[in-house]
PDB file with SEQRES, HELIX, SHEET and CRYST1 records, atoms N, CA, C and O in Angstrom:
SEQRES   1 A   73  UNK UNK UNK UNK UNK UNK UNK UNK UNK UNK UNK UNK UNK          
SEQRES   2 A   73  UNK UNK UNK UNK UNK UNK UNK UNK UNK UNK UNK UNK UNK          
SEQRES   3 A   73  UNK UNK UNK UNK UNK UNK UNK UNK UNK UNK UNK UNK UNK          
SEQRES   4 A   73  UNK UNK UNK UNK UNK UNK UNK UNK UNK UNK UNK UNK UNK          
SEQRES   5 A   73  UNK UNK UNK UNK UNK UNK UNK UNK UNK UNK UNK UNK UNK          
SEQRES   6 A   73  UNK UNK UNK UNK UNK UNK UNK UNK                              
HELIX    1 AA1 UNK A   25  UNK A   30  1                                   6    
HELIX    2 AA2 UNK A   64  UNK A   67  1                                   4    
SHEET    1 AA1 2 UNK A  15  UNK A  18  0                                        
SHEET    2 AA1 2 UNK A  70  UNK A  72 -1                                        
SHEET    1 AA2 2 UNK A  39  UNK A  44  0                                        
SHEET    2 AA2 2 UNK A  51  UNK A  55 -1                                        
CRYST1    1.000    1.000    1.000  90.00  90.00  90.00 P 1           1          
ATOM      1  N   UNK A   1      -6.219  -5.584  12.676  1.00  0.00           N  
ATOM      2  CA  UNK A   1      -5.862  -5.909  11.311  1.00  0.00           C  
ATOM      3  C   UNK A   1      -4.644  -5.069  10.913  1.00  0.00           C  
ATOM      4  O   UNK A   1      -4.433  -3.878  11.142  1.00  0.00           O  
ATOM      5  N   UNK A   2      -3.882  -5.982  10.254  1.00  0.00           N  
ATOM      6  CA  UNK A   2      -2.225  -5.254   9.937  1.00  0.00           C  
ATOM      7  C   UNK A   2      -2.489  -4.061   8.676  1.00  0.00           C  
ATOM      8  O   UNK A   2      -3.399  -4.459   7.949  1.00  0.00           O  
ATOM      9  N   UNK A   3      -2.087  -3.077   8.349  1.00  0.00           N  
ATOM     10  CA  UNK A   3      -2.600  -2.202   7.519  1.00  0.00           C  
ATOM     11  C   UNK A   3      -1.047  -2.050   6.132  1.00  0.00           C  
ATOM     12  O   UNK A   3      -0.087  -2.785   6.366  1.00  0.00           O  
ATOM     13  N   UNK A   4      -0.979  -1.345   5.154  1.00  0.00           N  
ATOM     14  CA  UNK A   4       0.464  -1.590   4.464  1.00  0.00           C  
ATOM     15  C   UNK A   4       1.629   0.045   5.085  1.00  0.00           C  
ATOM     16  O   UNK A   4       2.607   0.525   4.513  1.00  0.00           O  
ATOM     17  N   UNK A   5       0.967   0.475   6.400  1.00  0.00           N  
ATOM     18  CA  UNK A   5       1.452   1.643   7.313  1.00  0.00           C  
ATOM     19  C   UNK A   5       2.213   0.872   8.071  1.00  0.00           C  
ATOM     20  O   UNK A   5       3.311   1.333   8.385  1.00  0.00           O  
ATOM     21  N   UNK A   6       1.850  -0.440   8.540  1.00  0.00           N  
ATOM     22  CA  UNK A   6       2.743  -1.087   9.691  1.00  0.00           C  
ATOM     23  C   UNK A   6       3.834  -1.921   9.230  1.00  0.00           C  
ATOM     24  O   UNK A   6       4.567  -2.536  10.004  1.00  0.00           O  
ATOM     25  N   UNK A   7       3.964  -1.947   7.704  1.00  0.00           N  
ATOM     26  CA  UNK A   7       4.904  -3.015   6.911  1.00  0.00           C  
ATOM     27  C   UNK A   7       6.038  -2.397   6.672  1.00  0.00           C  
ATOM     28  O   UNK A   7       6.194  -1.352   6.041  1.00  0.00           O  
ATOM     29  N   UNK A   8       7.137  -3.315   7.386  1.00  0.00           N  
ATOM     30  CA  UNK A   8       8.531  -2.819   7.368  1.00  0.00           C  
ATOM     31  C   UNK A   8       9.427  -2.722   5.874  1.00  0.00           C  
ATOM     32  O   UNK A   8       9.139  -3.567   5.027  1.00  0.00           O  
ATOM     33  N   UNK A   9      10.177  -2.015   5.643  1.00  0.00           N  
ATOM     34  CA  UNK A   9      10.889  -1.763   4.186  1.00  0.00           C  
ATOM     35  C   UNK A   9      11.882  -3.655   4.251  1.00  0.00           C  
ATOM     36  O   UNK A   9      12.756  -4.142   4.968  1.00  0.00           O  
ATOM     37  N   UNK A  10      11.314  -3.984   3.420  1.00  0.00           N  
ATOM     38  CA  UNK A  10      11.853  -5.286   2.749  1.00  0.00           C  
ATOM     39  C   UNK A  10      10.685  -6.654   3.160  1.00  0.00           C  
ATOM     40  O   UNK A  10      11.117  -7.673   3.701  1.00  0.00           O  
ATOM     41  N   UNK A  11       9.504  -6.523   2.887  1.00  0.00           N  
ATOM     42  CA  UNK A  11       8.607  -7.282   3.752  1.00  0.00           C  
ATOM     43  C   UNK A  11       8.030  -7.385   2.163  1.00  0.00           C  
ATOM     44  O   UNK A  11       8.409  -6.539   1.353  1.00  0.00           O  
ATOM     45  N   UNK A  12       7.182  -8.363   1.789  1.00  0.00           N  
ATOM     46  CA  UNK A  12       6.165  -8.286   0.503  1.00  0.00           C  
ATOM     47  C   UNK A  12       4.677  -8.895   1.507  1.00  0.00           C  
ATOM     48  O   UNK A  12       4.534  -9.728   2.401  1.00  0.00           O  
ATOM     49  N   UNK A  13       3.992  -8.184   0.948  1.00  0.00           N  
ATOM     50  CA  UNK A  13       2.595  -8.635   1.622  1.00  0.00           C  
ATOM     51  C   UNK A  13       1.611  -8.420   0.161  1.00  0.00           C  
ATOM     52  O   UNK A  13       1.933  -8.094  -0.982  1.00  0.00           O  
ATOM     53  N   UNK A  14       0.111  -8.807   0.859  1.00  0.00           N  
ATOM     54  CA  UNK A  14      -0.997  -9.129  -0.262  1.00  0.00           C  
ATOM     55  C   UNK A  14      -1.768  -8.200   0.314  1.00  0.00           C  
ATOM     56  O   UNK A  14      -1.560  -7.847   1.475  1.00  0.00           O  
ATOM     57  N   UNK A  15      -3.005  -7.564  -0.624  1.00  0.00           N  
ATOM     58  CA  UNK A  15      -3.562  -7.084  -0.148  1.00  0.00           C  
ATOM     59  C   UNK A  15      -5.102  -7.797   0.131  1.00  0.00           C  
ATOM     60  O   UNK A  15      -5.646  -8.332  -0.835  1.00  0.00           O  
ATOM     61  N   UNK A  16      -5.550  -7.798   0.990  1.00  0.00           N  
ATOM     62  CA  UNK A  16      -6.912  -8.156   1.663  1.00  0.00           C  
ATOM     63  C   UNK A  16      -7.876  -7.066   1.395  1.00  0.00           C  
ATOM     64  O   UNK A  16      -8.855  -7.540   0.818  1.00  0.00           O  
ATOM     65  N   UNK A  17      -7.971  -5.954   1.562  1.00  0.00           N  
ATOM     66  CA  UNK A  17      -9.098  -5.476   1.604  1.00  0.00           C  
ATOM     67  C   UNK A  17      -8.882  -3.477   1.366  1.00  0.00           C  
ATOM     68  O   UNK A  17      -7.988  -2.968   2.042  1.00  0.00           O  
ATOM     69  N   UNK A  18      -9.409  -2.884   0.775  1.00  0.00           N  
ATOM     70  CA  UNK A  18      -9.046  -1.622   1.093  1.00  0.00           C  
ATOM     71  C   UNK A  18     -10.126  -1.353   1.450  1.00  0.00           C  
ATOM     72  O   UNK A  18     -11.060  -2.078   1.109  1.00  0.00           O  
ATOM     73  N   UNK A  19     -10.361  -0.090   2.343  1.00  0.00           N  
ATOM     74  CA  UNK A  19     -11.382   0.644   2.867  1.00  0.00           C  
ATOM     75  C   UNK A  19     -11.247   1.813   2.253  1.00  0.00           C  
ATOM     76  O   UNK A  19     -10.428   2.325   1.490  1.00  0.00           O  
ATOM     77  N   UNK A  20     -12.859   2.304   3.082  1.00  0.00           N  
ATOM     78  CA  UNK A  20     -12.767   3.585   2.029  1.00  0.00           C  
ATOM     79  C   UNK A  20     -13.840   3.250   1.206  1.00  0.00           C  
ATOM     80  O   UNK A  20     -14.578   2.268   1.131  1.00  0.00           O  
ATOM     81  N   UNK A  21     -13.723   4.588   0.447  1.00  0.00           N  
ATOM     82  CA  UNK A  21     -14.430   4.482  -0.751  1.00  0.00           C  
ATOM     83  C   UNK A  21     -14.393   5.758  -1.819  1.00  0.00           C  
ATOM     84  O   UNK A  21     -13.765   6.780  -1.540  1.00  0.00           O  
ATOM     85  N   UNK A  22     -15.072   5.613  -2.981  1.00  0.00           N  
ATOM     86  CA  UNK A  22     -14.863   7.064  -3.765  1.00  0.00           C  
ATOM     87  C   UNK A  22     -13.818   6.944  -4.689  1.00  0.00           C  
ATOM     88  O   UNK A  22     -13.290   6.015  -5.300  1.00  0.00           O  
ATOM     89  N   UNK A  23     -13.658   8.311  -4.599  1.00  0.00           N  
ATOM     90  CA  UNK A  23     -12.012   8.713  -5.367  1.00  0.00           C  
ATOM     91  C   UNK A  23     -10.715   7.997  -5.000  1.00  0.00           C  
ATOM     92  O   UNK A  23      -9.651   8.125  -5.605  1.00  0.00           O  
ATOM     93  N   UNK A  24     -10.895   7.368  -4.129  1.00  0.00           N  
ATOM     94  CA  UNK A  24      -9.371   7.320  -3.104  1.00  0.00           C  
ATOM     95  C   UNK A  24      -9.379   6.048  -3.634  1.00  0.00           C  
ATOM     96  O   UNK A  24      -8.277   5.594  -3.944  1.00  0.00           O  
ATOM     97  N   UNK A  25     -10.697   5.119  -3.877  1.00  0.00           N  
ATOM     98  CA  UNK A  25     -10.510   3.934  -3.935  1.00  0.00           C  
ATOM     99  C   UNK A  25     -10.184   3.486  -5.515  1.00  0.00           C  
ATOM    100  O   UNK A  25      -9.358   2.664  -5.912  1.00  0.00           O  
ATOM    101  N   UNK A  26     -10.698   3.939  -5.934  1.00  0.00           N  
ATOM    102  CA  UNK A  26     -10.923   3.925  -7.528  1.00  0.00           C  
ATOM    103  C   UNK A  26      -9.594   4.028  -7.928  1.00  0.00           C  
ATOM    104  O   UNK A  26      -9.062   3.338  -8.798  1.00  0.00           O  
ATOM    105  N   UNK A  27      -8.971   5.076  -7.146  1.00  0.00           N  
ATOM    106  CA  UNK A  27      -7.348   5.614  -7.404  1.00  0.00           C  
ATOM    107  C   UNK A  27      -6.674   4.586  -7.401  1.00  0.00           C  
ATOM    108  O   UNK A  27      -6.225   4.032  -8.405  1.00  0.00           O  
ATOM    109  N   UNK A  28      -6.526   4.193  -6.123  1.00  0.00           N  
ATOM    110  CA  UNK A  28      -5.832   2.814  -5.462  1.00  0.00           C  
ATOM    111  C   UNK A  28      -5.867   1.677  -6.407  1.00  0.00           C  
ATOM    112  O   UNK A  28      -4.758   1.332  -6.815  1.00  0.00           O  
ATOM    113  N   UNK A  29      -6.884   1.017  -6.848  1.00  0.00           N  
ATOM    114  CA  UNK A  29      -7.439   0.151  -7.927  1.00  0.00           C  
ATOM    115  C   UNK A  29      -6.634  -0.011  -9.177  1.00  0.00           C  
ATOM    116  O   UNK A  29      -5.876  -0.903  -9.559  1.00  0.00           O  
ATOM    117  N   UNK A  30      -7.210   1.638  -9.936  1.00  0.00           N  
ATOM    118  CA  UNK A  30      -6.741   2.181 -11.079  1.00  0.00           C  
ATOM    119  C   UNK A  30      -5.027   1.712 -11.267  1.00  0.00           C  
ATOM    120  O   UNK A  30      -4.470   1.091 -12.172  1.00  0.00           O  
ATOM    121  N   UNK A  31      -4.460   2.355  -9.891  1.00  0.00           N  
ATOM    122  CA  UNK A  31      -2.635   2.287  -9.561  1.00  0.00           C  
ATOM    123  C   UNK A  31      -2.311   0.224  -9.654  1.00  0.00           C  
ATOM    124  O   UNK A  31      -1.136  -0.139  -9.608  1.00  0.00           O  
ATOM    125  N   UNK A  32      -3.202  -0.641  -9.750  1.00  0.00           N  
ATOM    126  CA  UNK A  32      -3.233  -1.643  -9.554  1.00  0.00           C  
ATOM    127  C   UNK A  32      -3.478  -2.631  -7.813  1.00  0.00           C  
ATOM    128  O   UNK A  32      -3.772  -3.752  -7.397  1.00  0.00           O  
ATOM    129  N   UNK A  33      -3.220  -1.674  -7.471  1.00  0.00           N  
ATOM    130  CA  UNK A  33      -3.579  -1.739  -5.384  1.00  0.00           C  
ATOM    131  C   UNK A  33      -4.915  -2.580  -5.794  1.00  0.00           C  
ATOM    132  O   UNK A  33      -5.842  -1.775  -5.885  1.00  0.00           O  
ATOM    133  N   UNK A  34      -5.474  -4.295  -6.154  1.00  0.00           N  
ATOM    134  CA  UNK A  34      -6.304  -5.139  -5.728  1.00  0.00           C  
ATOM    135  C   UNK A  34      -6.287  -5.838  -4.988  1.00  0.00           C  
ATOM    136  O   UNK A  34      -5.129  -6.011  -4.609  1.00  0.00           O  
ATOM    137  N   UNK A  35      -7.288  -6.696  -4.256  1.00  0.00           N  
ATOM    138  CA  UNK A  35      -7.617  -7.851  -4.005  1.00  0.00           C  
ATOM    139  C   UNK A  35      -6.559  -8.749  -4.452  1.00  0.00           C  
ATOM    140  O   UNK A  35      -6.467  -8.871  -5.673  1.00  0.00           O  
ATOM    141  N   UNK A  36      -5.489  -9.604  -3.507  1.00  0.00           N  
ATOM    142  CA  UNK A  36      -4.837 -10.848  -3.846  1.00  0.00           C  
ATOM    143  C   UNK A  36      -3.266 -10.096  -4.406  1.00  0.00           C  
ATOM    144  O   UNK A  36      -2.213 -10.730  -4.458  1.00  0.00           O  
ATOM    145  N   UNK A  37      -3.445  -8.290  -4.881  1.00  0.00           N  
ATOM    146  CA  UNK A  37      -1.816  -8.407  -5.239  1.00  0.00           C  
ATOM    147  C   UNK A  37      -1.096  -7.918  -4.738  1.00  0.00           C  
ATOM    148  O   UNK A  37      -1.384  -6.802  -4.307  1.00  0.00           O  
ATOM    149  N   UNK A  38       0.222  -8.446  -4.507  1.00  0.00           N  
ATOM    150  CA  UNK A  38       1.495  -8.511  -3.688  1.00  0.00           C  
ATOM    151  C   UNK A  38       1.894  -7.056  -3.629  1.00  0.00           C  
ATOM    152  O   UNK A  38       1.552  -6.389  -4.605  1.00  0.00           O  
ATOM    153  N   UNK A  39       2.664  -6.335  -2.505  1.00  0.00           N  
ATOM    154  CA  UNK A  39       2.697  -5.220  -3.061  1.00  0.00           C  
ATOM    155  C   UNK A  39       4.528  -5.488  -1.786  1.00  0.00           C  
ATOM    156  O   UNK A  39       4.538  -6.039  -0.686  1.00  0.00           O  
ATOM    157  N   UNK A  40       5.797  -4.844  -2.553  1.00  0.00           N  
ATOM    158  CA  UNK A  40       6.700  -5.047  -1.577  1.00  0.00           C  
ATOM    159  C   UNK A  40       6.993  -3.843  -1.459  1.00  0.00           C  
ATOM    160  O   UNK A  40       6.880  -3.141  -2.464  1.00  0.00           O  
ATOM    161  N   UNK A  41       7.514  -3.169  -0.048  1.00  0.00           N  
ATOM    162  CA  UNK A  41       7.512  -1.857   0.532  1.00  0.00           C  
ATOM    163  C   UNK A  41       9.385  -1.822   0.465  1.00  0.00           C  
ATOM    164  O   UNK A  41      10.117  -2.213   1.374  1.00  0.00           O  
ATOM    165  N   UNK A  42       9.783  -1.314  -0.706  1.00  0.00           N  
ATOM    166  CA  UNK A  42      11.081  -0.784  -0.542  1.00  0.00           C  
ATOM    167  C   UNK A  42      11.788   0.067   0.411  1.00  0.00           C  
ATOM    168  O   UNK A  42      12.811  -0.302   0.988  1.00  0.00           O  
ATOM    169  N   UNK A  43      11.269   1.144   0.565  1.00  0.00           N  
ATOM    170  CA  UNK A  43      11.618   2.570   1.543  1.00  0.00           C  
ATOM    171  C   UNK A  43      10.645   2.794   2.253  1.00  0.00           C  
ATOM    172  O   UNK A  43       9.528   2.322   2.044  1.00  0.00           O  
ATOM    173  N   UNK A  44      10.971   3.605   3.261  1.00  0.00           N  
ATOM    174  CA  UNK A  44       9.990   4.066   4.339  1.00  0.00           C  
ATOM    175  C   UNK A  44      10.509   5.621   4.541  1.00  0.00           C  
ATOM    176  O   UNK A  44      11.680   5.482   4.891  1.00  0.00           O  
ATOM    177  N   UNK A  45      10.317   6.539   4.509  1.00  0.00           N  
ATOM    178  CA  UNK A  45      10.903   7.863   4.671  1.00  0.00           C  
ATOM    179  C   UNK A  45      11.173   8.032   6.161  1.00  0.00           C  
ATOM    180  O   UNK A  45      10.304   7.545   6.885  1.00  0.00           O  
ATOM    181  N   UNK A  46      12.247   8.649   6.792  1.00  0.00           N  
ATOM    182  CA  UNK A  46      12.679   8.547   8.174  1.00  0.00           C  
ATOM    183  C   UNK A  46      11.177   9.109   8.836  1.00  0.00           C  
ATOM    184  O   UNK A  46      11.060   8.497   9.897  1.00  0.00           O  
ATOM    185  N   UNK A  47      10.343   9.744   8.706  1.00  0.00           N  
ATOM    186  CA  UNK A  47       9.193  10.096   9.370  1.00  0.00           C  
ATOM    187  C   UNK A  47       8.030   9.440   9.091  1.00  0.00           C  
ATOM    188  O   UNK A  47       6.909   9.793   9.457  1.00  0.00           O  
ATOM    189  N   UNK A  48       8.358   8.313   8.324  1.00  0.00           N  
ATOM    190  CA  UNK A  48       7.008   7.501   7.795  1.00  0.00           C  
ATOM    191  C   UNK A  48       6.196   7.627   6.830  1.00  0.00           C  
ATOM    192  O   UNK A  48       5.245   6.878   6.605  1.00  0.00           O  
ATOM    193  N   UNK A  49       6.687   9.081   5.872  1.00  0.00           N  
ATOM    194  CA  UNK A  49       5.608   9.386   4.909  1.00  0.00           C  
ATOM    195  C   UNK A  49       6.902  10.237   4.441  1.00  0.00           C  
ATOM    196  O   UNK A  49       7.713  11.000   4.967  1.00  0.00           O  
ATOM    197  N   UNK A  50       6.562   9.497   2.725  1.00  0.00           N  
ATOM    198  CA  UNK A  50       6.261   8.807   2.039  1.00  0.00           C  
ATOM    199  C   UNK A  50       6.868   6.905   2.293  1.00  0.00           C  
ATOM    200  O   UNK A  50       7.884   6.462   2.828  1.00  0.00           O  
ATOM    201  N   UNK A  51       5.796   6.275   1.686  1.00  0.00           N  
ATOM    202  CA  UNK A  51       5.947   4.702   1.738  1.00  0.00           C  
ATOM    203  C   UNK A  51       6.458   4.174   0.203  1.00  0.00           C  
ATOM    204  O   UNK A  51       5.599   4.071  -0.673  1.00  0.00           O  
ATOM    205  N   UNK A  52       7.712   3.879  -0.068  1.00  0.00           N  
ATOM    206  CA  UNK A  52       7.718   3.866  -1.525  1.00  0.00           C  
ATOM    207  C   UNK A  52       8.064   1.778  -1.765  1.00  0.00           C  
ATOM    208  O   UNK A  52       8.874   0.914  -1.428  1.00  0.00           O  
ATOM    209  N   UNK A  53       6.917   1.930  -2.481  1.00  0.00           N  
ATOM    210  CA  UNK A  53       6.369   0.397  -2.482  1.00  0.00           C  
ATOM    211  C   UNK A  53       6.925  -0.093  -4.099  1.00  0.00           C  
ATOM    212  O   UNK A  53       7.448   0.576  -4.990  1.00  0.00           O  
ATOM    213  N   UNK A  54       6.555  -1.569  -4.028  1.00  0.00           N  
ATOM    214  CA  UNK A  54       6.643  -1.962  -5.819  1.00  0.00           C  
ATOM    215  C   UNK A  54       5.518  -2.935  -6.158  1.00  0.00           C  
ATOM    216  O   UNK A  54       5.419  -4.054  -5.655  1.00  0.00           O  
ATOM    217  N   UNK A  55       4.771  -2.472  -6.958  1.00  0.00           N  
ATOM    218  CA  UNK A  55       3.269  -3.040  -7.015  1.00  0.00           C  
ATOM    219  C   UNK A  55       3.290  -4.101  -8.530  1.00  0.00           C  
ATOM    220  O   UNK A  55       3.451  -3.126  -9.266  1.00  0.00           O  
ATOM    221  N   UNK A  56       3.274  -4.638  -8.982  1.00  0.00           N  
ATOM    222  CA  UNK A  56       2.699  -5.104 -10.318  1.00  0.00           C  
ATOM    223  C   UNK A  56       4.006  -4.779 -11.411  1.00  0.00           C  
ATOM    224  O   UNK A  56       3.840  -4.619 -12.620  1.00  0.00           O  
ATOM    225  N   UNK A  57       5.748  -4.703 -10.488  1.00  0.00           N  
ATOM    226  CA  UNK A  57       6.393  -4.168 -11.424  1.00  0.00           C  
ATOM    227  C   UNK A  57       6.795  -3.057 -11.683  1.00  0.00           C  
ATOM    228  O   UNK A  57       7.661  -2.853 -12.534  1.00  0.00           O  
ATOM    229  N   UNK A  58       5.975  -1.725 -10.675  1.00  0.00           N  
ATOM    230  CA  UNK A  58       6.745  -0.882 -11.142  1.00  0.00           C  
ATOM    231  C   UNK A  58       6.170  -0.035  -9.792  1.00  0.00           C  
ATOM    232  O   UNK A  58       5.123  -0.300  -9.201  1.00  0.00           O  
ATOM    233  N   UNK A  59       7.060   0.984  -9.476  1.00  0.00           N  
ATOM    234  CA  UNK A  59       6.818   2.009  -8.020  1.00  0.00           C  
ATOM    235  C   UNK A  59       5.641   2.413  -7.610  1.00  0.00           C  
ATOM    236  O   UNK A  59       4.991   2.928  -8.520  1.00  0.00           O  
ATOM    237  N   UNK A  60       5.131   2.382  -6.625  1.00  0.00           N  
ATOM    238  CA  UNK A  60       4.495   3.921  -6.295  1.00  0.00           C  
ATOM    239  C   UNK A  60       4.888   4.030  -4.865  1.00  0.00           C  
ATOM    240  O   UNK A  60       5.473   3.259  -4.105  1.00  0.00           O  
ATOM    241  N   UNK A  61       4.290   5.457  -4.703  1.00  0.00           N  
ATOM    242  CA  UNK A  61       5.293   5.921  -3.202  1.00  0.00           C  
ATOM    243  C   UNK A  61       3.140   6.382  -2.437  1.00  0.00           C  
ATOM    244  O   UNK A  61       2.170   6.591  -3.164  1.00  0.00           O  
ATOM    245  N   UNK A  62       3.150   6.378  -1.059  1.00  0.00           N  
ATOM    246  CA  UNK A  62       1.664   6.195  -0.527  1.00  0.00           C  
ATOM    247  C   UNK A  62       2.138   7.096   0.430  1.00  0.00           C  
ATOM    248  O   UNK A  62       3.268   7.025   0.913  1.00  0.00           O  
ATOM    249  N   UNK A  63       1.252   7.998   0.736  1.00  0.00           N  
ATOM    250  CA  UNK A  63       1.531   8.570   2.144  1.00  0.00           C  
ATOM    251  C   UNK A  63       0.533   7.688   3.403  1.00  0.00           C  
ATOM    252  O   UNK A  63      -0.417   6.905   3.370  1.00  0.00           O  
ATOM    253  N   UNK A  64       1.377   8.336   4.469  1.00  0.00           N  
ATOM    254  CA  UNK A  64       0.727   6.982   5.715  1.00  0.00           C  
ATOM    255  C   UNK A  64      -0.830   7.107   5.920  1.00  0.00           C  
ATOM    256  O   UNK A  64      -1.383   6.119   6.404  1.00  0.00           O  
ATOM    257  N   UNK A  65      -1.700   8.339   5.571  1.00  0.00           N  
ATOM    258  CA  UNK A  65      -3.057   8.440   5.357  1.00  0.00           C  
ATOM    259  C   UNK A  65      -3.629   7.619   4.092  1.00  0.00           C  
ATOM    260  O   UNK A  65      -4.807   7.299   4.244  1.00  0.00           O  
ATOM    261  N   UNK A  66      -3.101   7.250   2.990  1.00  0.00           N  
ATOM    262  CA  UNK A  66      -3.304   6.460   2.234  1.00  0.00           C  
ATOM    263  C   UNK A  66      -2.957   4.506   2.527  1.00  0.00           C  
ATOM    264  O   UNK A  66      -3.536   3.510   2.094  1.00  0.00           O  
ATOM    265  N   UNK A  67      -1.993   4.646   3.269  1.00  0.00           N  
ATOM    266  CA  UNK A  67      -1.494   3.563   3.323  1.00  0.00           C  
ATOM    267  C   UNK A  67      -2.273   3.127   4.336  1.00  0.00           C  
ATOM    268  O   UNK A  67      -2.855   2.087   4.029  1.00  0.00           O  
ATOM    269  N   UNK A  68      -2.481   3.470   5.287  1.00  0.00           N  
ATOM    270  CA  UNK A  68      -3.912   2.839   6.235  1.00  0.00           C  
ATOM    271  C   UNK A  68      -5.476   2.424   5.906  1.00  0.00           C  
ATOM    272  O   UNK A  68      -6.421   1.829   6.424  1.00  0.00           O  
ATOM    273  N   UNK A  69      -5.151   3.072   4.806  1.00  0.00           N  
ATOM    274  CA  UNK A  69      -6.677   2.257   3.854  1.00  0.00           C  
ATOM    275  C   UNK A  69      -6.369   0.968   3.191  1.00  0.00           C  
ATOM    276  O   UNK A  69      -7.101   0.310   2.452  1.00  0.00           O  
ATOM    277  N   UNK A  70      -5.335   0.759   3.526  1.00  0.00           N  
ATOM    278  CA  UNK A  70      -4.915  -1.214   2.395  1.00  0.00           C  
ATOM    279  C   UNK A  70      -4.677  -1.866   3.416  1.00  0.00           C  
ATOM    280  O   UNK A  70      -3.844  -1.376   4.179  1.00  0.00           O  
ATOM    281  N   UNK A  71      -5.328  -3.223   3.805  1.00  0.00           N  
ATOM    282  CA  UNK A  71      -5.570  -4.231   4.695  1.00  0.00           C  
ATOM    283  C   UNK A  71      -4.315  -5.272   4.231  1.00  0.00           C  
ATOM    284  O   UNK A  71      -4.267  -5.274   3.001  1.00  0.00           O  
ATOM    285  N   UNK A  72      -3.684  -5.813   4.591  1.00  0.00           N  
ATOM    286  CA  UNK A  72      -2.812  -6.907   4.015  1.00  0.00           C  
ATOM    287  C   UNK A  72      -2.784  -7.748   4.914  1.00  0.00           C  
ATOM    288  O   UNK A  72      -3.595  -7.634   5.833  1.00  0.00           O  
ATOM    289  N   UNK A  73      -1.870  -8.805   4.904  1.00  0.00           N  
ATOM    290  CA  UNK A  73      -1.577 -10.163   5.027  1.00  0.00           C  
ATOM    291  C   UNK A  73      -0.331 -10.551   5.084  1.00  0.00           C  
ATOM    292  O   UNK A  73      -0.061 -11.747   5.193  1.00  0.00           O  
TER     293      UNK A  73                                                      
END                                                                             
């Protein structure tokens, strides 16, 4: 399963599924990271971390331990 760690800077994908659970998930959620929404990966930092994405309109940046918890499409 493709994760939003393996998504290249200029790609838009959906999200399928996050794993996990707890704090991390609730977080993710809270940030708008659901079920069905698009999320497009602007930057990639030359070492892979930070992932700076555009979710619902407006930034967030994921490190690659976070970003392997969002399933996409």
């Amino acid at each position: 399963m493709r994760t939003l760690k393996d998504v290249k800077p200029g790609e838009t994908v959906t999200v399928i599924d996050i794993k996990g659970g707890g704090m991390v998930k609730s977080r993710l959620m809270a940030m708008g990271v659901i079920k069905g929404s698009k999320i497009a990966v602007e930057k990639v930092a030359p070492l892979g971390d930070p992932i700076d994405v555009r979710v619902r309109g407006y930034h967030l940046s994921f490190r690659k331990s976070e970003a392997e918890l969002i399933s996409v499409s």
